[in-house]
LOKOL-394733 format. One record per residue (C-alpha): x, z, y. Coordinates in pm, 1 decimal, decimal comma. Each point is the difference from the previous one (the first is absolute). Layout:
<atoms>
u:w:v
X:Z:Y $
...
</atoms>
This chain:
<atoms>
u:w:v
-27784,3:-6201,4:-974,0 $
251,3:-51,6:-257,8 $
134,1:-351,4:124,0 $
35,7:126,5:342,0 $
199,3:299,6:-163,4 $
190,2:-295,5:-198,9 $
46,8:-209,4:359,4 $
165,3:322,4:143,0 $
206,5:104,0:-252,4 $
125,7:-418,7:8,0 $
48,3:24,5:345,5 $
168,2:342,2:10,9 $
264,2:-143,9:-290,4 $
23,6:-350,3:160,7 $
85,8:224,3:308,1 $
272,6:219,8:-204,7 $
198,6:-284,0:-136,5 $
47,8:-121,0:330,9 $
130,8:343,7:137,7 $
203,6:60,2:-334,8 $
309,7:-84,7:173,9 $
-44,6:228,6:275,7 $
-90,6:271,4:-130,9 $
307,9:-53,0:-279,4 $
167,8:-3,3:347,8 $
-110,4:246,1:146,0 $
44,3:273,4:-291,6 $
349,6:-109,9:-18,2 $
63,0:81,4:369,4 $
-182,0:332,7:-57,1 $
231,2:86,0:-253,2 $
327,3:-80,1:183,9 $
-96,1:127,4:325,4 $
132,8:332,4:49,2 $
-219,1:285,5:105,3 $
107,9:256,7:259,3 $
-75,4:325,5:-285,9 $
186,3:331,4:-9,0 $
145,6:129,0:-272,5 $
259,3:313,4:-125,1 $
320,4:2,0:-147,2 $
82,0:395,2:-169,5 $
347,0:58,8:-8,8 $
111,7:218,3:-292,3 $
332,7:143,1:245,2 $
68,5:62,5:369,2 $
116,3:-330,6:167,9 $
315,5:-95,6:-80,1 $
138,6:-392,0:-87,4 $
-147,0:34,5:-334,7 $
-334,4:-90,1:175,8 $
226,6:-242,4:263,9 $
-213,4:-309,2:-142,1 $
-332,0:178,6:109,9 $
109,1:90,1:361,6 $
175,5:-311,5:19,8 $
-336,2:-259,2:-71,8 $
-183,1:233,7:265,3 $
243,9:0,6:277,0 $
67,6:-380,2:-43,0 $
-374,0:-81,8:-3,1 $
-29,1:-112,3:-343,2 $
-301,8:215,9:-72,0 $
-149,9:-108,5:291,7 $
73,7:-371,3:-45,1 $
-189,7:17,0:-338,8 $
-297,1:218,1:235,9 $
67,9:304,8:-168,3 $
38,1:324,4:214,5 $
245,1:234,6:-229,9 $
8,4:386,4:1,1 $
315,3:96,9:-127,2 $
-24,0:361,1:-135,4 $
322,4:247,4:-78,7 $
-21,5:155,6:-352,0 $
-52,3:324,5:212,6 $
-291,6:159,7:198,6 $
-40,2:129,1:311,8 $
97,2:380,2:-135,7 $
284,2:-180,1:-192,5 $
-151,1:16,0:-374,4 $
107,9:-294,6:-237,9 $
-329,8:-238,4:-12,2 $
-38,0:-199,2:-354,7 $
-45,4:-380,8:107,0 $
-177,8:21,6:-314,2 $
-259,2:222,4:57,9 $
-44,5:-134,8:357,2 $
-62,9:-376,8:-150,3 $
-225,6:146,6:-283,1 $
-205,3:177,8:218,8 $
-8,4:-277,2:261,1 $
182,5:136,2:276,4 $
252,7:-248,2:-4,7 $
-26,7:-342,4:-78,6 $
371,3:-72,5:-157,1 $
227,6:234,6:-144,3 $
387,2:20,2:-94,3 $
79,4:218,7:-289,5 $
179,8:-73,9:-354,1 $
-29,7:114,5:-378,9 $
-303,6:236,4:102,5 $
-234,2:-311,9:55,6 $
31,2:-82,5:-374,9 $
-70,3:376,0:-79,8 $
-304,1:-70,9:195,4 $
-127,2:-331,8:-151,5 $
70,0:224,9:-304,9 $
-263,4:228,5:75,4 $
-245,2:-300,5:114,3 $
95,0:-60,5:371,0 $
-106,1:-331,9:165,7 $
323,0:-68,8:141,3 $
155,6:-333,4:67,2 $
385,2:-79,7:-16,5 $
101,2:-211,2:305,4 $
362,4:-27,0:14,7 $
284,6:282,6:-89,3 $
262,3:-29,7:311,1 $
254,6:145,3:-213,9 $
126,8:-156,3:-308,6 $
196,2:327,1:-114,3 $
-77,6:347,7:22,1 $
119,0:212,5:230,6 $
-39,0:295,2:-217,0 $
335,6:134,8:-100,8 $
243,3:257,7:-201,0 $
173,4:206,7:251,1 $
349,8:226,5:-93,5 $
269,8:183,9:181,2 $
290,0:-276,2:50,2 $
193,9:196,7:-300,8 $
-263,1:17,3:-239,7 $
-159,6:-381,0:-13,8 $
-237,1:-150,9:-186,9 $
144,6:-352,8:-163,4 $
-258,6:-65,2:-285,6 $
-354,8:170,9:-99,5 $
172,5:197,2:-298,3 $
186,6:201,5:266,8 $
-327,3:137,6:88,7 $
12,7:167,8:-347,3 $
-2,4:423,8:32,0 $
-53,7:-82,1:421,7 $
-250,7:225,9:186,6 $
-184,3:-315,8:222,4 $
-185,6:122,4:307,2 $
-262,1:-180,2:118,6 $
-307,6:51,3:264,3 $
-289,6:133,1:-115,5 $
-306,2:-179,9:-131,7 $
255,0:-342,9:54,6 $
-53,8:-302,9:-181,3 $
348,3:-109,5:-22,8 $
81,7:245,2:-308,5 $
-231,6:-285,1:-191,6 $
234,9:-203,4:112,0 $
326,7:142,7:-153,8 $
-225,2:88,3:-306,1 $
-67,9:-380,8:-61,9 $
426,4:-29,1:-8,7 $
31,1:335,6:-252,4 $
-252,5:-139,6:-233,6 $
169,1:-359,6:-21,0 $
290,3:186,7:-64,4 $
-158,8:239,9:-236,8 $
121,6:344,6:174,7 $
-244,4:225,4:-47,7 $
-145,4:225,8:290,0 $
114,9:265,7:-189,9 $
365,1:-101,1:120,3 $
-68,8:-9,7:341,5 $
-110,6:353,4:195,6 $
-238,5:-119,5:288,4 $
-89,6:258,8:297,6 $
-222,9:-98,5:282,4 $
-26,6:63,0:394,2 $
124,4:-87,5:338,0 $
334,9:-241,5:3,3 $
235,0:43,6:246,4 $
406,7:-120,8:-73,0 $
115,1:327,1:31,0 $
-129,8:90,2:-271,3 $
266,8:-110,3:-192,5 $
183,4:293,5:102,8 $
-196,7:207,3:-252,5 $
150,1:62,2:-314,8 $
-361,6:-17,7:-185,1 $
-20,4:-394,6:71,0 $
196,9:-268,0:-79,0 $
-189,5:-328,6:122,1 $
-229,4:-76,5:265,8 $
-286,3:-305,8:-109,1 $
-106,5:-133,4:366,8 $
-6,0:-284,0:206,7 $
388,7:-135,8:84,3 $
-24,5:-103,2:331,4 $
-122,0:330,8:135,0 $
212,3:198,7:-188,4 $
321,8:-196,7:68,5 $
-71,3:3,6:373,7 $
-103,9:406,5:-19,8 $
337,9:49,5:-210,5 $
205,4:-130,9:314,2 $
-189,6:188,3:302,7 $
113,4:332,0:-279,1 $
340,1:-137,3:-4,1 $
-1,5:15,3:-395,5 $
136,2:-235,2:-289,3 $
-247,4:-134,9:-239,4 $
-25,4:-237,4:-272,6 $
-334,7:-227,9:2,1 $
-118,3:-225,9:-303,9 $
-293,7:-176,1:68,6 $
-288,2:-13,7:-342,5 $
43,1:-376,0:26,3 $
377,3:17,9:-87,9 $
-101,4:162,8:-292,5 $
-238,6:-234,5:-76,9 $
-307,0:67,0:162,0 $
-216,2:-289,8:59,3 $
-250,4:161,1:247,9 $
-48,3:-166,3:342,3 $
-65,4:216,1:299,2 $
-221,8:37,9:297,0 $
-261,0:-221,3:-132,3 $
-251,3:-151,5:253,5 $
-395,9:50,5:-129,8 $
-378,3:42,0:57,5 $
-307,2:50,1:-125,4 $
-174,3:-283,6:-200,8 $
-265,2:98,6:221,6 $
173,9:-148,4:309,9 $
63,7:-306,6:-201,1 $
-317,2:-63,3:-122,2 $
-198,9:33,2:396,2 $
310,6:-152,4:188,5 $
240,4:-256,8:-222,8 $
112,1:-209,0:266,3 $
87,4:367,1:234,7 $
246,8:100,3:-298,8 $
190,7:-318,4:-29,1 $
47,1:-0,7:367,3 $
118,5:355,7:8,6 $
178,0:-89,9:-307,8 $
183,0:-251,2:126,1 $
88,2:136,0:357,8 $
151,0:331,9:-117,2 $
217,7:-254,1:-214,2 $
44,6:-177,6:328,3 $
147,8:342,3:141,8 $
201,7:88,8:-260,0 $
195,9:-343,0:60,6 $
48,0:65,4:303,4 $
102,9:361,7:23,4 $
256,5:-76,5:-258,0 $
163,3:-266,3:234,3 $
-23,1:195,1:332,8 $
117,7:328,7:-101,5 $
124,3:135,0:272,9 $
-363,8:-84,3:199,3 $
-180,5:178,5:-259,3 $
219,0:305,1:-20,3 $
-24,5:59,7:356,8 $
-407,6:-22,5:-27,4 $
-20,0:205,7:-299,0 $
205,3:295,8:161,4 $
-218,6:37,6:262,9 $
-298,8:81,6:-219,0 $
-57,9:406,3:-54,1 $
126,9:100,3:-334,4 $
68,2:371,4:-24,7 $
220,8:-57,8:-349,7 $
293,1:-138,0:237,4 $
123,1:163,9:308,0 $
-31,1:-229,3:321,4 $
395,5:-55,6:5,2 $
54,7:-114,8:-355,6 $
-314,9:-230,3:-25,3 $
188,8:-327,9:62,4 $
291,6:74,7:-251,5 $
-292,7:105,8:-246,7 $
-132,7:-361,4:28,2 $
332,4:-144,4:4,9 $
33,4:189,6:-324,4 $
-371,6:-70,5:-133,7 $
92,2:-417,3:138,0 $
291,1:1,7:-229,9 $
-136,2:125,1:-330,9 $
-340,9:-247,1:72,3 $
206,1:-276,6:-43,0 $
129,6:133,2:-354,6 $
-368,4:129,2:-80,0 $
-192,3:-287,3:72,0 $
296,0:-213,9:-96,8 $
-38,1:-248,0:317,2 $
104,9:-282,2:25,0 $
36,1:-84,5:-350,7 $
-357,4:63,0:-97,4 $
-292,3:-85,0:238,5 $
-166,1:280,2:151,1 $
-307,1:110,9:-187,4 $
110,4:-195,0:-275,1 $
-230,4:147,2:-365,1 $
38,9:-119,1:-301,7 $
-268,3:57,3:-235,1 $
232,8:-1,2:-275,9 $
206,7:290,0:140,8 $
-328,9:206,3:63,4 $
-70,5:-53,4:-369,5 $
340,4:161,5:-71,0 $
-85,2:295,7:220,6 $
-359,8:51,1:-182,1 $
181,8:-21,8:-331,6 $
244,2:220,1:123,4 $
-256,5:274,3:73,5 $
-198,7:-95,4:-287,6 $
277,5:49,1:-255,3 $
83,9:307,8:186,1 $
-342,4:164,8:-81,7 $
-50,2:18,1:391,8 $
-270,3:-226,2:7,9 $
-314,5:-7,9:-143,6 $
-87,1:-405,2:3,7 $
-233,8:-183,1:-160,5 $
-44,3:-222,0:364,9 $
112,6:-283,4:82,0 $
303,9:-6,3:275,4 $
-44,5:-325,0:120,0 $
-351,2:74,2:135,0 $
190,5:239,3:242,1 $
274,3:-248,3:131,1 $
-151,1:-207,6:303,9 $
-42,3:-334,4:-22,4 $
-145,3:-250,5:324,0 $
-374,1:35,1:-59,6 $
-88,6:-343,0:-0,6 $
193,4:-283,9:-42,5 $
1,8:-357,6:72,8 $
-128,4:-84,1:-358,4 $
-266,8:263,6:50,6 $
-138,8:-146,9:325,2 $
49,9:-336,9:-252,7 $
-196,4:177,2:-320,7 $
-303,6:123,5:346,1 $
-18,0:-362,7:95,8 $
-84,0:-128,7:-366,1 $
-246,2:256,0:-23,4 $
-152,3:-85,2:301,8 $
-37,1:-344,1:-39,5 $
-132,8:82,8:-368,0 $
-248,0:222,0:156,6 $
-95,3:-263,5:297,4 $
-80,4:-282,0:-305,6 $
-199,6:243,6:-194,5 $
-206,1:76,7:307,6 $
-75,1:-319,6:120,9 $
-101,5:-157,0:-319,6 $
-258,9:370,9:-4,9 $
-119,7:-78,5:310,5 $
-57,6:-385,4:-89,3 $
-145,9:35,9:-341,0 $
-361,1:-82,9:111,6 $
44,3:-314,4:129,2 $
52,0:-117,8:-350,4 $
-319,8:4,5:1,1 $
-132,8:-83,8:-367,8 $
363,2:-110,4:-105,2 $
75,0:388,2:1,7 $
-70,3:5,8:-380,6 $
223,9:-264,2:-39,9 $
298,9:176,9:245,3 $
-55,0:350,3:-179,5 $
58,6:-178,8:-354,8 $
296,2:-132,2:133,2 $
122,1:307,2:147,0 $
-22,0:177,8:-341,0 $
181,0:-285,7:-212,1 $
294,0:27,6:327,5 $
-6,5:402,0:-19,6 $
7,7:-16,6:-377,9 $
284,0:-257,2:-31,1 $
181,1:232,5:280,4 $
-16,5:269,2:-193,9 $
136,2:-175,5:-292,4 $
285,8:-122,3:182,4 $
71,4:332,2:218,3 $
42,0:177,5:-352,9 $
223,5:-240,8:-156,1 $
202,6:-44,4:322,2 $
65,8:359,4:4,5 $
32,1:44,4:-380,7 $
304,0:-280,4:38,2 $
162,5:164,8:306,4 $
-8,9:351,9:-196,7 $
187,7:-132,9:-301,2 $
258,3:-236,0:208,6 $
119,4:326,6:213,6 $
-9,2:203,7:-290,8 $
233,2:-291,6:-206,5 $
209,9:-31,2:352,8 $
33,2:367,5:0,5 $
95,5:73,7:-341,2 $
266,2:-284,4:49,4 $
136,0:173,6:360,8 $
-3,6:313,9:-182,4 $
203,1:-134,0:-304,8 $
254,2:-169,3:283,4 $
37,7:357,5:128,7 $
63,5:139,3:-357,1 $
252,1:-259,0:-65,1 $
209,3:-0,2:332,9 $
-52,1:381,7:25,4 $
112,1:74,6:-386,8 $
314,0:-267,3:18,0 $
161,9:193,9:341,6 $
-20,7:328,7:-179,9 $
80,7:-122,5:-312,0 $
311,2:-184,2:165,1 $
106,9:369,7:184,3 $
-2,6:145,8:-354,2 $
239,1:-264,3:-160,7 $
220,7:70,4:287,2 $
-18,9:399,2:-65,0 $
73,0:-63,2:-386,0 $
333,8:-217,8:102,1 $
73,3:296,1:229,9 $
-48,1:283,9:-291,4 $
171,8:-228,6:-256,6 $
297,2:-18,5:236,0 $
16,1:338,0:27,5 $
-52,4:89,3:-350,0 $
356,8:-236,6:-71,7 $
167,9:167,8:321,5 $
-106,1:316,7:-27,6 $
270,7:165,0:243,1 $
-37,3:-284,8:252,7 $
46,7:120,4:369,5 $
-156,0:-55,1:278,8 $
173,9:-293,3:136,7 $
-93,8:-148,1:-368,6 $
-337,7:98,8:79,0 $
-24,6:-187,4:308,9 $
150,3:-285,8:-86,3 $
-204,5:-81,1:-288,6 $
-337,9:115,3:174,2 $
141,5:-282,3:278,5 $
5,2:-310,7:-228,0 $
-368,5:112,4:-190,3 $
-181,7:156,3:296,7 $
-120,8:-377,6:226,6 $
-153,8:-67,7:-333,8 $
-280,2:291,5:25,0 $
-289,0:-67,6:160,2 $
-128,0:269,8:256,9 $
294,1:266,0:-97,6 $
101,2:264,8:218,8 $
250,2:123,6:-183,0 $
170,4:97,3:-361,4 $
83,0:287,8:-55,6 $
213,5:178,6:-297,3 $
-18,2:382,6:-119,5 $
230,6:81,9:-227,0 $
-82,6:375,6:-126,6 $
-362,8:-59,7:160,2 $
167,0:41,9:362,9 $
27,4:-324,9:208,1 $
344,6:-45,0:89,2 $
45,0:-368,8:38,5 $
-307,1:-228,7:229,7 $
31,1:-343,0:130,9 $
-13,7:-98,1:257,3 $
104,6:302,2:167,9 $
-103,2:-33,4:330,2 $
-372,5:117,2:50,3 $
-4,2:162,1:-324,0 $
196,3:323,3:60,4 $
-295,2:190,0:-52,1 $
11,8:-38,2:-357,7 $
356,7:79,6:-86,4 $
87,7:343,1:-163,9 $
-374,9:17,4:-159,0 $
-47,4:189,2:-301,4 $
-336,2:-190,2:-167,4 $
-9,1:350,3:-204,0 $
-85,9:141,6:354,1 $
-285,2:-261,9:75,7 $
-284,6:28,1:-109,8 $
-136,4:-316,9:87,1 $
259,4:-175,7:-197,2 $
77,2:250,9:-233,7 $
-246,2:-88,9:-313,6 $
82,6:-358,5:3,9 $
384,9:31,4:-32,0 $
-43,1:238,9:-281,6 $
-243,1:-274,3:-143,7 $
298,4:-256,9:51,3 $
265,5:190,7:-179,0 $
-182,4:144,4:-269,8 $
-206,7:-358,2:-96,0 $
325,8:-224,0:100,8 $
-227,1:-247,6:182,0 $
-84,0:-112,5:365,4 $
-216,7:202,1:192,5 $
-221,3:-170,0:266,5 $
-174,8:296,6:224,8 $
-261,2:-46,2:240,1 $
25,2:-76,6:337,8 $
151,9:326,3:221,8 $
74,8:105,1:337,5 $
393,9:-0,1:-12,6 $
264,7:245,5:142,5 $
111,5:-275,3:200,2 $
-316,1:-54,4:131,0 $
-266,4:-279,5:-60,4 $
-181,6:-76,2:-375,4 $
216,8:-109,2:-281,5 $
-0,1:-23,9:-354,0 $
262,9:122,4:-238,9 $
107,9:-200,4:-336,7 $
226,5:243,5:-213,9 $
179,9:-62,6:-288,4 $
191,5:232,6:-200,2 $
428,6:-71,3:-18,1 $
121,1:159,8:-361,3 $
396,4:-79,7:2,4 $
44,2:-313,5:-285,7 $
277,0:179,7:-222,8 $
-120,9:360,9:-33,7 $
-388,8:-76,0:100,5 $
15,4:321,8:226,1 $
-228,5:29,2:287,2 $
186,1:-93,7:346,2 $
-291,2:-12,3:174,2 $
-258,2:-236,3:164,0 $
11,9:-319,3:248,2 $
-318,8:-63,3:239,4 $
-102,1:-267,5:183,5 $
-192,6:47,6:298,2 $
-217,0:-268,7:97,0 $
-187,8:-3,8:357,5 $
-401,4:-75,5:-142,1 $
-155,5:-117,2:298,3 $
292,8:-257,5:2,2 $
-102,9:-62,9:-344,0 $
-339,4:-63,9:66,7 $
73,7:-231,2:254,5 $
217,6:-203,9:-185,9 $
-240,5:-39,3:-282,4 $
-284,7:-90,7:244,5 $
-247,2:288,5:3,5 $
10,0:41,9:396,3 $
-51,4:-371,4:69,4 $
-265,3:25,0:-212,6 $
-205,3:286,4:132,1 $
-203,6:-195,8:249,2 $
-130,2:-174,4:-320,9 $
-32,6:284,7:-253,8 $
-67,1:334,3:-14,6 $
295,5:149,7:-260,4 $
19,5:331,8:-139,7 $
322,6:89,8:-228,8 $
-68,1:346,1:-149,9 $
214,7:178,8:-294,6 $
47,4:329,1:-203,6 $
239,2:238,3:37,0 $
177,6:195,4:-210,1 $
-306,8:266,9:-1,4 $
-213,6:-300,0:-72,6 $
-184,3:15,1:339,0 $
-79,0:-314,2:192,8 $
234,6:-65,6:251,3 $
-96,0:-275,1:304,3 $
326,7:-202,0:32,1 $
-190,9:-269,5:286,6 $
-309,3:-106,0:101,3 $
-335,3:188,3:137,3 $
-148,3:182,4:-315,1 $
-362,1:-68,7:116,2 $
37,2:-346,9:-78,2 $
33,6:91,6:-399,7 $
-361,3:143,3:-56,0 $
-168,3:-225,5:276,7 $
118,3:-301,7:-17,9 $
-64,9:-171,1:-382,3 $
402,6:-20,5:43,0 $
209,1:-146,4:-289,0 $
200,7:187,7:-246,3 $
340,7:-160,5:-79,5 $
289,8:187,9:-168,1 $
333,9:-28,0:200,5 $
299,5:-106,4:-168,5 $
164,0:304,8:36,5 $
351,9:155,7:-226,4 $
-86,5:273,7:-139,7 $
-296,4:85,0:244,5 $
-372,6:-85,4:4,1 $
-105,4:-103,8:346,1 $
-352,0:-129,4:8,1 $
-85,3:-263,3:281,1 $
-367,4:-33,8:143,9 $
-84,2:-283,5:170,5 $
-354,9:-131,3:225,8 $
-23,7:-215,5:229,9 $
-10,6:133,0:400,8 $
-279,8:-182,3:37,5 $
-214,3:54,7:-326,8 $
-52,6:-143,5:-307,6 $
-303,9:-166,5:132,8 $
-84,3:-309,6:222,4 $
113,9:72,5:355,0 $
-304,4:103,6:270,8 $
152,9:-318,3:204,7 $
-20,0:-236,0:-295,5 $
-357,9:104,2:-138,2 $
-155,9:-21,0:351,9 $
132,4:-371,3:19,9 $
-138,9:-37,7:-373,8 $
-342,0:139,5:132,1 $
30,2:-195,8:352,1 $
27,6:-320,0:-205,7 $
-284,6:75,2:-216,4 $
-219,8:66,0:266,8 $
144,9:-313,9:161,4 $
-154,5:-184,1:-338,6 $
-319,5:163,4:75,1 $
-30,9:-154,7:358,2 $
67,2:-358,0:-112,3 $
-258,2:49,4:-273,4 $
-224,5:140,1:281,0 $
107,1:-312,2:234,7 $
-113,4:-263,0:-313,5 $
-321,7:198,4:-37,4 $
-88,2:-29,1:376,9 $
155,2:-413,2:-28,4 $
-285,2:-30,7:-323,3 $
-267,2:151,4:250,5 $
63,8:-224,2:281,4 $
28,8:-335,7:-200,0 $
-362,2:117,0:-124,7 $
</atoms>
């Protein structure tokens, strides 16, 4: 009974290797060959061309090419009640979603959902004034009654901006409910936080002059309508999301170069928010501030960097808005398998083909099978041997290579701030000899010194603590006429400045001008009666920084974490995906730093430990040994 068992099972594996191909072939094909499956897209609005993309892959066939049938669903119901995209992907009545910041309030609170793509790369969420009365910088907002809709995520939004700029809630009067523009009209509010586009458009049909800042002039970093699902979806149907994925980006490509088509199509769809008559020029209107939104065609549509959604978590995080303690790049989507996975399956296999075929063949060793199985347990022992020292090696050459990448990043990161601060000391030193120089004296010197900075923005000089000279000028307007006694972002560290007589180096900020910056500060005390003129600041632009000194080429590499401490002590998450500190093993290496202790940690992106790829081929080759010694034991048998 047992050798006819041991003929099958022969048989049956002589059988396999000869359909190995084929079937290889034939799951391939599988995989690539679209299915004809329907799916649902929830709309967070009523359609409008901030959904053109959408509309745009279904009427052009692109869903269908990729045999998908698409529902596309307004953000309202048949009796005209806002429906959450979230809630209807959650729950499962929708397969995709579009919403923004509220997906990471979610995840927060342990929601499966998936990232796809965001189709805007700026907020739309904005500041909105009467034309007289505008707001030019986040102080203004100081004393301001805001209004903003009720049970609305985007006050979390304008909270992340207050904190980095330390205003306290307590300066800022909040009441919530219905927006409409005219609104503005009432003498109990003073600013309107809503979405731009509609408000702009709204303002004109009421005939009314308004002033609109978007959140991302300020310095926002938040993208907007983000494309999602549920990890759910992902897990049961992979290849159905990356098809969807990528013909919705498909759509958005080409709604954005055949305006005019789309417009037309998208004003014949029933949205009760626009009357009839003024649906095309609200598309016209919604076309034009896309373009700035999603910032087309300088960045590709869809385009997410994880590095900026590590920003926005830190953001939040440092904010006290989030809770944490998860891991943000589990929630971006990523291409289930790749090319080196199918590669990794295919070593496995074949690992798991050997193994069975010397099983199945044992027996026929007959009385050498004594001999085979002492073999086997020398090969297995020596394997193990090897695998541990192999892996012991690789551990301590990434950990030398990473120390070293991480001390190259200290160096070039330390000697482009150090070389900004050399240039701010000439600058206060200048001053301190020419203490009644004008502007034009300003200028001029700022000229010859300011090429050799690396990543400034601008310099900037405040006698009496209010800046009255900048340079360059253009751009920087913002920042002219500020009293730092008035900020209190900036506040503590200029009084730190003149009262120590030393360069301050704060942490990384969102900036009046807009964007993230640091400031270097160093007090001016006139050089004949050592009287206190003031203070000169550099402003340097950090993500320029860190891209000089090599930290965003390197992040397909490493995992890097800089974290500091404020002036309250409390840790503050300059760059990098916190998560990565705790769970990682990372490295601990103190940056370079004046007068500041940043701490960089440091792991590889793929682990400390031998790759899956590289240990299967370890194991494939040991069991490779195994069959040859199997082989010479059947040779021995058959010259007996």
């Amino acid at each position: 009974m047992l050798a006819i068992f041991i003929q099958v099972g022969a048989m049956t594996l002589t059988t396999l290797f000869r359909l190995l191909p084929l079937l290889l072939l034939l799951l391939l094909t599988a995989s690539n060959a679209p299915a004809n499956q329907s799916v649902s897209l929830q709309l967070r609005w009523s359609p409008s061309f901030q959904f053109a993309g959408f509309y745009a892959a279904q009427s052009q066939k692109y869903y269908q090419q990729q045999g998908i049938q698409v529902s596309v669903k307004s953000g309202f119901n048949e009796y005209e009640e806002l429906v959450s995209p979230i809630e209807e992907v959650m729950t499962g009545r929708a397969d995709f979603g579009v919403d923004d910041l509220q997906l990471l309030d979610t995840i927060d609170d342990g929601g499966q959902l998936v990232i796809l793509a965001p189709i805007m790369q700026k907020s739309a969420t904005a500041l909105v004034t009467t034309a007289t009365n505008p707001i030019t910088k986040i102080h203004d907002l100081m004393g301001k009654t805001i209004k903003v809709p009720k049970d609305n995520h985007l006050i979390k939004e304008l909270k992340v901006l207050l904190n980095a700029h330390q205003i306290s809630l307590d300066e800022v009067h909040f009441i919530f409910g219905p927006i409409s523009v005219t609104d503005l009209h009432s003498p109990n509010i003073d600013v309107l936080l809503t979405y731009g586009a509609n408000v702009e458009f709204n303002a004109r049909l009421h005939n009314l002059q308004v002033s609109v800042i978007h959140l991302s002039d300020l310095g926002s970093s938040f993208f907007g309508n983000v494309l999602f699902t549920h990890q759910s979806v992902i897990n049961e149907q992979p290849e159905l999301v990356n098809r969807f994925l990528q013909a919705s980006l498909a759509g958005w490509q080409y709604a954005l170069t055949h305006e005019l088509q789309i417009i037309e199509q998208l004003s014949q769809l029933n949205n009760h928010l626009v009357p009839r008559n003024d649906r095309v020029k609200y598309n016209q209107a919604y076309a034009a501030s896309m373009q700035q939104y999603m910032q087309w065609p300088q960045v590709t549509v869809g385009h997410s960097p994880r590095s900026r959604w590590h920003q926005i978590f830190n953001d939040l995080y440092n904010s006290n808005l989030m809770k944490g303690g998860w891991n943000i790049d589990d929630y971006l989507y990523s291409p289930h398998i790749s090319i080196r996975q199918w590669g990794l399956y295919f070593i496995m296999l074949v690992t798991g083909v050997v193994v069975l075929f010397i099983v199945v063949r044992f027996n026929s060793l007959q009385e050498y099978r004594h001999v085979f199985v002492i073999g086997l347990v020398i090969i297995l022992l020596l394997y193990a041997l090897i695998e541990y020292n192999i892996c012991q090696r690789h551990e301590q050459t990434l950990r030398f290579k990473t120390l070293q990448s991480a001390q190259d990043l200290n160096t070039s990161l330390g000697n482009y701030i150090n070389n900004d601060v050399i240039l701010v000391k000439n600058l206060a030193a200048y001053i301190a000899v020419n203490p009644s120089l004008d502007k034009a004296e300003f200028l001029a010197f700022c000229a010859e010194i300011f090429e050799q900075g690396e990543a400034l923005i601008n310099l900037a000089a405040a006698p009496n603590l209010i800046i009255k000279m900048i340079y360059p000028i253009t751009g920087n307007e913002a920042a002219l006429g500020m009293d730092y006694r008035r900020v209190p972002s900036q506040k503590a560290l200029v009084f730190q400045a003149l009262n120590e007589r030393k360069t301050v180096f704060s942490n990384p900020m969102q900036l009046i001008q807009g964007g993230r910056g640091v400031f270097i500060r160093q007090a001016v005390y006139t050089s004949q009666s050592d009287e206190p003129w003031g203070v000169v600041t550099a402003t340097v632009d950090i993500n320029d920084l860190f891209a000089k000194a090599g930290i965003f080429s390197k992040a397909d590499q490493f995992n890097m974490v800089l974290e500091t401490k404020d002036l309250n002590d409390q840790t503050y998450t300059i760059y990098g995906n916190p998560y990565y500190i705790k769970h990682s093993s990372a490295l601990t290496v103190p940056m370079n730093i004046t007068d500041n202790q940043w701490q960089l940690y440091i792991s590889p992106v793929e682990g400390w430990s031998l790759g899956t790829m590289q240990l299967w081929l370890l194991r494939l080759i040991g069991v490779l040994f195994i069959a040859v010694w199997f082989f010479r034991v059947r040779f021995l048998l058959k010259r007996k």
